[in-house]
C-alpha positions in Angstrom: -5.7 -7.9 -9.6 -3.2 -9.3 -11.7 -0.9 -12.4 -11.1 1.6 -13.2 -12.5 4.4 -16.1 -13.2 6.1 -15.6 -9.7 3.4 -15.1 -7.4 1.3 -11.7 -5.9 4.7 -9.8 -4.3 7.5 -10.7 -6.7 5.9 -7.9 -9.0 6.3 -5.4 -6.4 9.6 -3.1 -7.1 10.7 -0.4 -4.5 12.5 1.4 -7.1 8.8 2.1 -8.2 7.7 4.2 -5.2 10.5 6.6 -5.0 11.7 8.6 -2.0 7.9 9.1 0.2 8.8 12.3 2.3 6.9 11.7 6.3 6.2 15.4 5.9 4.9 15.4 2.1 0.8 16.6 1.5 0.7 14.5 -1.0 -2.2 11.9 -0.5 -2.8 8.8 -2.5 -6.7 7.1 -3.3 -7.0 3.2 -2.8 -6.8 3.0 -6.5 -3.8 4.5 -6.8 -2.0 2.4 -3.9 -3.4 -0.5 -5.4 -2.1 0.3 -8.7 1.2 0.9 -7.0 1.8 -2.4 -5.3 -0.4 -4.2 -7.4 -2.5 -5.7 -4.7 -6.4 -5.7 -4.3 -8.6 -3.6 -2.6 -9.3 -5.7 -0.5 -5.8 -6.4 0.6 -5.4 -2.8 1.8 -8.6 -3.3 3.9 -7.9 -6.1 5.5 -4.0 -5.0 6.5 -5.9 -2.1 7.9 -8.2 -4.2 10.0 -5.8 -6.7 11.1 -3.9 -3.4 12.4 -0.7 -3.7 10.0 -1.7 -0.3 8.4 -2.7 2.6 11.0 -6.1 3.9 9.9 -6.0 6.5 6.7 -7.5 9.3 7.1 -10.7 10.2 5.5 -11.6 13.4 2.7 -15.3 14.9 2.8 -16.8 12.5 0.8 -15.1 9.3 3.5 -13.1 7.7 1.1 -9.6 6.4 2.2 -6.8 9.0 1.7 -3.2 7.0 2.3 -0.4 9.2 3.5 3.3 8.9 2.9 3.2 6.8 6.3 0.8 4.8 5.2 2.8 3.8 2.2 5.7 2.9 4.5 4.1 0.6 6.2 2.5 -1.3 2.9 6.0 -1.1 1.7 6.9 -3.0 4.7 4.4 -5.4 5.0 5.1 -6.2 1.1 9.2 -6.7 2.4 8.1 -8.5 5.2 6.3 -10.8 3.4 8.4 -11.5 0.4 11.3 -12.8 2.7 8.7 -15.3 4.5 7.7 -16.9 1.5 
């Protein structure tokens, strides 16, 4: 994970994830959501456990597949949390 001058969320832009249709197939890995909002994998797990993120579905093999609602509600937490601090 990468951190920078300006602390974990001031890299996170929302110009970067670009209009995330509720009804889209598309389906992102943790790698790729990670790359996205530059947080750890670890992150994503533990907003999933604490309930922040409803549970991703699975794919055959039981890895994480995050939806377009999922990444709603990381881009949310990620707002959330840069006005707090």
């Amino acid at each position: 994970m990468n951190r920078r001058k300006g602390g974990l969320f001031s890299l996170f832009d929302p110009r970067r994830v670009t209009s995330v249709d509720n009804n889209s197939k598309k389906r992102y890995k943790t790698v790729e959501v990670c790359k996205l909002f530059d947080v750890s994998r670890a992150t994503l797990f533990r907003w999933e456990r604490e309930g922040l993120i409803s549970g991703p579905p699975r794919d055959w093999r039981n890895w994480r597949v995050y939806t377009p609602r999922n990444i709603k509600e990381i881009k949310r937490i990620i707002r959330a949390r840069t006005t707090v601090a």
